[in-house]
C-alpha positions as CSV (number, residue, x, y, z in Angstrom):
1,X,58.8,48.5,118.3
2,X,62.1,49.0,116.5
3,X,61.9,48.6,112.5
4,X,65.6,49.5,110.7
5,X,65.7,50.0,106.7
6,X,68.6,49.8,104.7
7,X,69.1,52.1,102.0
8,X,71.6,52.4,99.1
9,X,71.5,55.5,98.0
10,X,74.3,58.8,97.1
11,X,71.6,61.3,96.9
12,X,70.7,63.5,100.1
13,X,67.0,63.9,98.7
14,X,66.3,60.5,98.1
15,X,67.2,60.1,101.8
16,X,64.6,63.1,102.5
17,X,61.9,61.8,100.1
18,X,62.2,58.3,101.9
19,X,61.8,59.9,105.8
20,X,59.0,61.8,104.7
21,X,57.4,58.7,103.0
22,X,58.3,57.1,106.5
23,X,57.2,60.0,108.5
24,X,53.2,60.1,106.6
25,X,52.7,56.6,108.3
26,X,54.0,57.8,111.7
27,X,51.2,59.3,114.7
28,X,50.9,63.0,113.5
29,X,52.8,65.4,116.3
30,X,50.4,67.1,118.3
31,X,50.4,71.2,117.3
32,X,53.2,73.2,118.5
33,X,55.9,70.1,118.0
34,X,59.3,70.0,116.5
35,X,61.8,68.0,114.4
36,X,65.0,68.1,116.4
37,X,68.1,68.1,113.9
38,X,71.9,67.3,114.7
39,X,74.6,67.3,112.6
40,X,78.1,65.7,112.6
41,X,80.7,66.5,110.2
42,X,83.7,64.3,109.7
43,X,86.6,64.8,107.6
44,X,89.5,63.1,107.3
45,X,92.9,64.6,108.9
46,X,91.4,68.2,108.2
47,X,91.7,70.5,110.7
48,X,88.2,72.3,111.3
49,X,87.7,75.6,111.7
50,X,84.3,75.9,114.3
51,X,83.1,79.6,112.4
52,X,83.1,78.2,109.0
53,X,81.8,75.1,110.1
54,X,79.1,76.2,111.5
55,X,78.0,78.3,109.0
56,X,78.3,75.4,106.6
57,X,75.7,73.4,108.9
58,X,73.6,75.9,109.1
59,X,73.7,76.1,105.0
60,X,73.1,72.0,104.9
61,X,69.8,72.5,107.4
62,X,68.1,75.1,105.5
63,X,68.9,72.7,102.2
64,X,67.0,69.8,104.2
65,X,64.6,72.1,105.0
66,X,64.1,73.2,102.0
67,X,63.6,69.8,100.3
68,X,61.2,69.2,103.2
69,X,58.9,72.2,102.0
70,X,59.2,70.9,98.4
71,X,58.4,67.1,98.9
72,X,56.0,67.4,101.8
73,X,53.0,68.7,100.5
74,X,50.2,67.0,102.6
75,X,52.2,68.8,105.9
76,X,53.0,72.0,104.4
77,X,51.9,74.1,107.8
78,X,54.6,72.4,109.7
79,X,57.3,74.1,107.9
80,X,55.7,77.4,107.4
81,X,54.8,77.7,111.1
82,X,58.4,77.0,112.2
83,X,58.1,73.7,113.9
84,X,61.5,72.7,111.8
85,X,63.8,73.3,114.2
86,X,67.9,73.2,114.2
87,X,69.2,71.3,117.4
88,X,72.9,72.3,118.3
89,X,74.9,71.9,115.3
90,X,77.8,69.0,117.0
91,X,81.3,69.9,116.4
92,X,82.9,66.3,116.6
93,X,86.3,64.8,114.5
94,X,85.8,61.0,114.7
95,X,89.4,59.9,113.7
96,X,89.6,58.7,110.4
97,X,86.7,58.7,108.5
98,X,86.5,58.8,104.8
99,X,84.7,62.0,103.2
100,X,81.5,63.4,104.4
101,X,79.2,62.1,107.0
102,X,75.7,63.8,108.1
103,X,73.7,62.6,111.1
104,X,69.6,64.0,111.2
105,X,68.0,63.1,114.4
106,X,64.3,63.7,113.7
107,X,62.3,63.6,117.3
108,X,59.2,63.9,118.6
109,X,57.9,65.3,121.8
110,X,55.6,63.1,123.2
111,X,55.3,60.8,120.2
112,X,58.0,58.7,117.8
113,X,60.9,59.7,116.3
114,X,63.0,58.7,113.5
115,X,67.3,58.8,112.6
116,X,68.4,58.9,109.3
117,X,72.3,58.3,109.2
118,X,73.1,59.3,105.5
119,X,77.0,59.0,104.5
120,X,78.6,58.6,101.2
121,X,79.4,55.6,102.0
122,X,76.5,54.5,100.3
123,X,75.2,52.8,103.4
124,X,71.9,54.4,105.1
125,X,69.5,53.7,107.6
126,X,66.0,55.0,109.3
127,X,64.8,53.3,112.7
128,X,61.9,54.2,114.0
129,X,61.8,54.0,117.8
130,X,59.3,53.6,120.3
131,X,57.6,56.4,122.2
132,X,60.0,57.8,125.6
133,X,58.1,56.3,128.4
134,X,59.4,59.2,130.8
135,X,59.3,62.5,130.6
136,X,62.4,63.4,132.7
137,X,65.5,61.5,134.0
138,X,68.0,63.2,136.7
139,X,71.4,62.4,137.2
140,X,72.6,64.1,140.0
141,X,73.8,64.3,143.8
142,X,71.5,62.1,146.5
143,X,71.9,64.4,149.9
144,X,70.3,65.1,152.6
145,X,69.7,68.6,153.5
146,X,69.9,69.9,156.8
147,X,69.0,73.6,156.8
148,X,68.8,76.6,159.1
149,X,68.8,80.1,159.7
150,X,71.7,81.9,161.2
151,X,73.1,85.6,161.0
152,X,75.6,87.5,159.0
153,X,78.1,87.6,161.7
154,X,78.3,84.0,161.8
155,X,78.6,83.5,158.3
156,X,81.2,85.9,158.4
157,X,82.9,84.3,161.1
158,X,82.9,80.8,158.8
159,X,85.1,82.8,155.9
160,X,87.3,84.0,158.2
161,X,88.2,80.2,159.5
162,X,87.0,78.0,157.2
163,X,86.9,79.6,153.6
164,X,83.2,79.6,153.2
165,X,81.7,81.6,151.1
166,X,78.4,83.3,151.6
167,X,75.6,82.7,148.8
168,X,77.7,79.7,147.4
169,X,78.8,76.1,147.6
170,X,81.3,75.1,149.8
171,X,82.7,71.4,149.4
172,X,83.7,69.9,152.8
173,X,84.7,66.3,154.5
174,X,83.1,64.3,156.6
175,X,84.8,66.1,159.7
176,X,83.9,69.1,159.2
177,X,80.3,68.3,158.1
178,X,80.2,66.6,161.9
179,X,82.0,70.2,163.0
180,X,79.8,72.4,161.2
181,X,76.3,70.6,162.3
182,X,77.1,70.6,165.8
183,X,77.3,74.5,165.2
184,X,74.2,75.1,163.4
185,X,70.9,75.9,165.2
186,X,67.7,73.5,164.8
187,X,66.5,73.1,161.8
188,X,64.7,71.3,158.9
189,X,66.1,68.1,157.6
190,X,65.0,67.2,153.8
191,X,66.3,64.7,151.1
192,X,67.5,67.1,148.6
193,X,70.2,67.4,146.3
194,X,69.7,69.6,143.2
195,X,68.2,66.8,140.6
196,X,66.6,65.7,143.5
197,X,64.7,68.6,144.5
198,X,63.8,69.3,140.6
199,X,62.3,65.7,139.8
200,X,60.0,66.6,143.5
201,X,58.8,69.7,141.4
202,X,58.5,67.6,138.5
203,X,56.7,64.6,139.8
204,X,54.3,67.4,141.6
205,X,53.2,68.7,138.3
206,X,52.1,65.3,137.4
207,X,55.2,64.6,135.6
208,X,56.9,60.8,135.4
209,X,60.6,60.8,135.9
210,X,63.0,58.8,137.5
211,X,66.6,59.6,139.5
212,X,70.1,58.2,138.7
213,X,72.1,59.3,142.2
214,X,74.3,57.2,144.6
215,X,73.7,56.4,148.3
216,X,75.0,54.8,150.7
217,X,73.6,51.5,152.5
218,X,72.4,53.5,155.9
219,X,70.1,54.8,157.6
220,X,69.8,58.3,155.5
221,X,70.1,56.3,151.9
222,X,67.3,54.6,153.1
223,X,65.2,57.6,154.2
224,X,66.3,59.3,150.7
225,X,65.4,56.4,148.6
226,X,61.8,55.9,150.3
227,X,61.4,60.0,149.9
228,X,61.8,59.7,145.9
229,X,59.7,56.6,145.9
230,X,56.8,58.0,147.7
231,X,56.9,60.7,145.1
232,X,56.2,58.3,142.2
233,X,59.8,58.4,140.7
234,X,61.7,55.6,140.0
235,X,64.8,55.3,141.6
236,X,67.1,52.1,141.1
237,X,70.8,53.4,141.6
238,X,72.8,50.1,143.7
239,X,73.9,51.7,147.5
240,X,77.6,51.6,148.2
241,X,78.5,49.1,150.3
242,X,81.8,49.9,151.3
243,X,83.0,53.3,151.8
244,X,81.9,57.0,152.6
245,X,78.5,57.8,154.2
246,X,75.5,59.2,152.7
247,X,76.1,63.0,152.1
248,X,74.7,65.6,153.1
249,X,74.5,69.8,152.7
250,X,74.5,71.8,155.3
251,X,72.3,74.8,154.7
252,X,72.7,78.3,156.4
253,X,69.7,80.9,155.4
254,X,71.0,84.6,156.2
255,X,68.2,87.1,157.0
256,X,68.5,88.6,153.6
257,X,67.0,84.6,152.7
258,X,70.7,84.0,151.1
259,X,71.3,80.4,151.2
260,X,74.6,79.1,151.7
261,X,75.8,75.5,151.4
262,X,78.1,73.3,152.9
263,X,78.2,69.9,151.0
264,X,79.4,66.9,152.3
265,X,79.1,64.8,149.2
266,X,79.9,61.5,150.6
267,X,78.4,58.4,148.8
268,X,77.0,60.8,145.6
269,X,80.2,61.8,144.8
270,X,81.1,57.7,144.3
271,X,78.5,57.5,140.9
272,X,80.0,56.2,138.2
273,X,79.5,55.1,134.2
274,X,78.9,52.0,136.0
275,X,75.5,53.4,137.6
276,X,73.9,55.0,134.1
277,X,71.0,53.0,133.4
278,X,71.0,53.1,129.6
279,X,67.8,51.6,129.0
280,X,66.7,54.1,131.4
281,X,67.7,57.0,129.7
282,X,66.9,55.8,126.4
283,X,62.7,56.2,128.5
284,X,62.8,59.6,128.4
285,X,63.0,62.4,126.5
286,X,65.1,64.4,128.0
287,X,68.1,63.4,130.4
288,X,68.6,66.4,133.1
289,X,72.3,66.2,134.1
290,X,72.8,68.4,137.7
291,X,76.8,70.4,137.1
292,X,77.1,70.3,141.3
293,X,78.2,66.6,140.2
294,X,81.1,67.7,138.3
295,X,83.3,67.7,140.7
296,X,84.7,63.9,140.5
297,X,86.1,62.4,137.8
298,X,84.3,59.5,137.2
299,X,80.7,61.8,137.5
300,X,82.2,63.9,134.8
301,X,82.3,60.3,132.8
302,X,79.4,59.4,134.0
303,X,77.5,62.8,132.4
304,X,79.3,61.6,129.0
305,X,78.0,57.9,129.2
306,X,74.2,59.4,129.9
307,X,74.4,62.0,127.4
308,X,75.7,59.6,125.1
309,X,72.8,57.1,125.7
310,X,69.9,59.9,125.4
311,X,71.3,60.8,122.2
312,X,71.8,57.6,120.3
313,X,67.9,57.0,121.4
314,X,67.1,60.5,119.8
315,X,66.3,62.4,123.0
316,X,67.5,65.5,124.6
317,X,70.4,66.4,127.3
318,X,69.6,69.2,129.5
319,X,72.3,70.6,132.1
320,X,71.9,72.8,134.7
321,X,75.3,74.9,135.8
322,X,74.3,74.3,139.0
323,X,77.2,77.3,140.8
324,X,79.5,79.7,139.9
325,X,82.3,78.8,141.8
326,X,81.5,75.3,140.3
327,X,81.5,76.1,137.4
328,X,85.0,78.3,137.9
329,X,86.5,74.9,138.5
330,X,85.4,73.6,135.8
331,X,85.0,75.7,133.0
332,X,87.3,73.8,130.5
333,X,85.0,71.1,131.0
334,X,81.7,72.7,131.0
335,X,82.8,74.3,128.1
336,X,83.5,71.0,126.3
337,X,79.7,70.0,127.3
338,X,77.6,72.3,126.9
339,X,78.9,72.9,123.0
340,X,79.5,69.0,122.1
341,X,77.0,67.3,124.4
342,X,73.9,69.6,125.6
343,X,70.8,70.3,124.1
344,X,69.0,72.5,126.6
345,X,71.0,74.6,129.7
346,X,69.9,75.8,132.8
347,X,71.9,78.7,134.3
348,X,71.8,81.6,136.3
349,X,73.2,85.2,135.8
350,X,75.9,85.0,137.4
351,X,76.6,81.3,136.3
352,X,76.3,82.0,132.4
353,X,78.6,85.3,133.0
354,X,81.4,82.7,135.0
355,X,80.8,80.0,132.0
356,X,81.9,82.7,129.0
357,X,83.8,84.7,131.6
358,X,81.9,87.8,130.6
359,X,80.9,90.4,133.1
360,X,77.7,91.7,131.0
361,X,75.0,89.4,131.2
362,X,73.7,90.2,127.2
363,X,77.5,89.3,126.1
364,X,77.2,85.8,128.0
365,X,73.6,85.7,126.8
366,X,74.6,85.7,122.9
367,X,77.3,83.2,123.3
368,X,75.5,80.7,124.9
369,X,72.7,81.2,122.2
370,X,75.3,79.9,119.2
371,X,75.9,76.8,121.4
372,X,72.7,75.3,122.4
373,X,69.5,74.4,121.0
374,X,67.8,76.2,124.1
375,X,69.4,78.1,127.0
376,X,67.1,79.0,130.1
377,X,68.9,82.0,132.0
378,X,67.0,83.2,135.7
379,X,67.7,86.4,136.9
380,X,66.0,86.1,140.5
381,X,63.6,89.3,140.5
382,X,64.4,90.2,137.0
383,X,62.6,87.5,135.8
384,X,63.9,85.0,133.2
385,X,65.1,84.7,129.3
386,X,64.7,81.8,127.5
387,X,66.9,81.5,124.3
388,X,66.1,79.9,121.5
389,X,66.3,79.5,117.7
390,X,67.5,82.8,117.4
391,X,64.9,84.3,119.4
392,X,64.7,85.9,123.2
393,X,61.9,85.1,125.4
394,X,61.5,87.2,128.6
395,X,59.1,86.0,131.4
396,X,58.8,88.1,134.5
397,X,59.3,87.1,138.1
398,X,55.9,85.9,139.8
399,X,55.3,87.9,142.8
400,X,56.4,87.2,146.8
401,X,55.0,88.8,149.4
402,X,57.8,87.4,151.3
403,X,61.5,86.0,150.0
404,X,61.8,83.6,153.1
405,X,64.5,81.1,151.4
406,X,66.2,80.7,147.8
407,X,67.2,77.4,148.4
408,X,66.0,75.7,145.5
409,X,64.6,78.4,143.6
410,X,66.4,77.6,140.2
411,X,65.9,74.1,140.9
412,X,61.9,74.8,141.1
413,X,62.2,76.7,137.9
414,X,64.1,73.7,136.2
415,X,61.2,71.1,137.5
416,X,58.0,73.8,135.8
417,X,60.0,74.4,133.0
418,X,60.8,70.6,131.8
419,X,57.3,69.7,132.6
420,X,56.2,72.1,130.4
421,X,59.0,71.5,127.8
422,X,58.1,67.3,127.6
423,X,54.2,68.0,127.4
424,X,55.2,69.8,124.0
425,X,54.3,73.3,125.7
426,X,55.4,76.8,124.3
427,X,58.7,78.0,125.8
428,X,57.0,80.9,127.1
429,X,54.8,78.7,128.7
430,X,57.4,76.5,130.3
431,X,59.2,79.5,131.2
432,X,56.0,80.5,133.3
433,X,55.7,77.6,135.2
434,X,59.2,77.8,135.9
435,X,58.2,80.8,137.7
436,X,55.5,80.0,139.0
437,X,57.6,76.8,140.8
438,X,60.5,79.3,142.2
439,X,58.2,81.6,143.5
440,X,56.3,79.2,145.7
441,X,60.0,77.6,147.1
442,X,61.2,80.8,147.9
443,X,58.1,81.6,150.1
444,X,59.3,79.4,152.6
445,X,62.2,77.0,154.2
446,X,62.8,74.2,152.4
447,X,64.1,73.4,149.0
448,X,60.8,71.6,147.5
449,X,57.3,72.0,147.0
450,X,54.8,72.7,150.2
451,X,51.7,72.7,147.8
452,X,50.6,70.8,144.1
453,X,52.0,72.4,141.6
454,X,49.3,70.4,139.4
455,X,47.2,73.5,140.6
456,X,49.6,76.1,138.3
457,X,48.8,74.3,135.3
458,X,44.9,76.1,135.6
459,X,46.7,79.0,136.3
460,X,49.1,79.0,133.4
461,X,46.4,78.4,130.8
């Protein structure tokens, strides 16, 4: 149930003393939750300079929380144990706006969560808004995977007369999707597509989700849809009618378990603003966008209309980078994203160096830190580092006794560690599961889970 109170007020703790009088009659967050806050600055035809800035938001936050720690005296431990915590300070002009405006998004994991919109224009008002009835939805490429092993030579062979390029993503058409699979050896068919394969992981750890991707009306988009229903996800994207096929991704495993892809994108690539189930989105707590999408225009509006609708309901937008080359494509735009739009992102080495085009791995790690609320970096056998809140947080690699295929492996560790992340988990913990997910998809073909991974939750504790 929605209930909206309007305030008149000039006085930021007034505001404060009202959401915490608000806040007292809410369900208590269970131990280890956070406040989420964001803030916008608007200022009228003043040009902004991002350092100063930021440093001025950071200034306002520790005022807020500072007033919180005064006027809150029944919940004093939330404070002093750190469960106040600054989401991505938002850089945004908003054309002509009068003075000062300040946004707080207060959420809870798992529970309600309250906005407070305070401006000077003497105009204020707290909603309190039902609790996310998902923990995960994916926007992201529907495909089919068709995957086999094949050797270097042949790979090799591919560069030198098609371009492709071995451990990366290679975007083709139909034609030579139909060239390329009369080439490749038997092998395992799959519904896959990144977001796809994640929400499998996710659902398998007992997680509710649902899946925002475009197929087409055939004979695949029909076996795709029935695969993500049978996994208790909701899926309700329309099927093109007219047009392009369902795609597809041709996947060639080298002996060295290198994975390298051939995407047809086909129908996916035809999602559109159009498709974004709002009231969807506005379900969950966090919106998982997948970056190998990014490559159409209308998919990079798309993101923006999703990310958009998971904020105004008070939830979180996760990204994962998806490639390097992708992200080479794109980084303008990624850019643009990840500082004005993305609360958590997902990213390899290589992928966060090819974001802040840095070649050391601690220099991309520190810039992506001042830009996100929480940035989850894999380093395939090096383990992974979690950043957040000014802190690092290394989790090892889980042992293989065989690397068999890495298809999937950061999409595995996306699926542990949003599970853990919307039960209201510790990052490390997340971060564990995530490892505990890659290491089982690596251990044999095929980009989603052979076993439960309900059964690493035991495991984990």
């Amino acid at each position: 149930a929605q209930k909206t109170v309007q305030l008149r007020t000039n006085a930021l703790a007034v505001i404060v003393q009202r959401f915490i009088a608000l806040h007292q009659n809410i369900e208590k967050p269970v131990a280890g939750g956070r406040f989420t806050i964001a803030l916008t600055h608007c200022f009228k035809n003043l040009p902004v300079d991002h350092a100063t800035q930021r440093h001025e938001n950071i200034r306002l936050v520790l005022d807020i929380l500072s007033q919180l720690a005064k006027t809150d005296s029944q919940r004093p431990g939330d404070i002093a144990q750190g469960y106040l915590l600054p989401a991505p300070f938002r850089h945004e002009l908003q054309g002509r706006v009068n003075g000062f405006f300040l946004d707080i998004s207060f959420g809870f994991f798992g529970h309600n969560s309250v906005r407070i919109n305070h401006s000077l224009s003497n105009q204020t008002r707290i909603i309190a808004m039902s609790k996310p009835m998902l923990g995960v939805v994916a926007v992201g490429n529907a495909l089919v995977d068709v995957i086999t092993q094949t050797s270097e030579e042949f790979i090799a062979k591919q560069k030198a007369s098609n371009g492709m390029e071995k451990g990366a993503m290679t975007l083709i058409d139909e034609t030579r999707a139909v060239e390329l699979y009369a080439l490749m050896g038997a092998g395992v068919e799959t519904s896959g597509g990144s977001a796809g394969n994640t929400m499998a992981g996710f659902a398998s750890f007992g997680g509710r989700g649902a899946l925002i991707a475009k197929v087409a009306k055939d004979k695949l988009g029909e076996v795709f849809q029935n695969d993500i229903r049978s996994l208790g996800l909701q899926f309700k994207t329309q099927p093109l009618l007219v047009g392009a096929a369902t795609g597809r991704c041709l996947i060639l495993v080298t002996p060295d378990a290198q994975r390298t892809m051939n995407t047809f994108l086909g129908a996916s690539s035809e999602l559109s603003p159009d498709d974004i189930d709002t009231d969807l989105i506005a379900s969950a707590q966090v919106t998982y966008l997948e970056g190998y999408l990014f490559d159409r225009e209308q998919a990079k509006q798309a993101f923006a209309a999703a990310a958009e609708a998971a904020h105004d309901a008070g939830h979180r937008v996760a990204l994962t980078l998806s490639d390097p080359f992708c992200v080479d494509r794109h980084r303008h735009d990624f850019l643009n994203l990840v500082e004005n739009h993305v609360d958590i992102l997902f990213a390899n080495e290589e992928e966060i160096k090819s974001l802040y085009m840095q070649s050391d791995f601690d220099n991309a790690k520190n810039a992506v830190s001042k830009n996100v609320e929480i940035a989850v970096l894999t380093r395939s056998e090096k383990g992974a580092v979690v950043m957040a809140s000014g802190k690092e947080i290394t989790v090892a690699a889980e042992p293989v006794k065989k690397v068999v295929d890495t298809t999937g492996a950061g999409d595995q560790f996306a699926a542990g560690f949003l599970y853990g992340f919307t039960e209201g988990m510790p990052l490390e913990k997340c971060a564990r599961l995530g490892a505990m997910a890659a290491a089982e998809v690596i251990s044999h073909i095929g980009p989603r889970p052979k076993v439960s991974y309900a059964d690493f939750l035991k495991k984990a504790a």
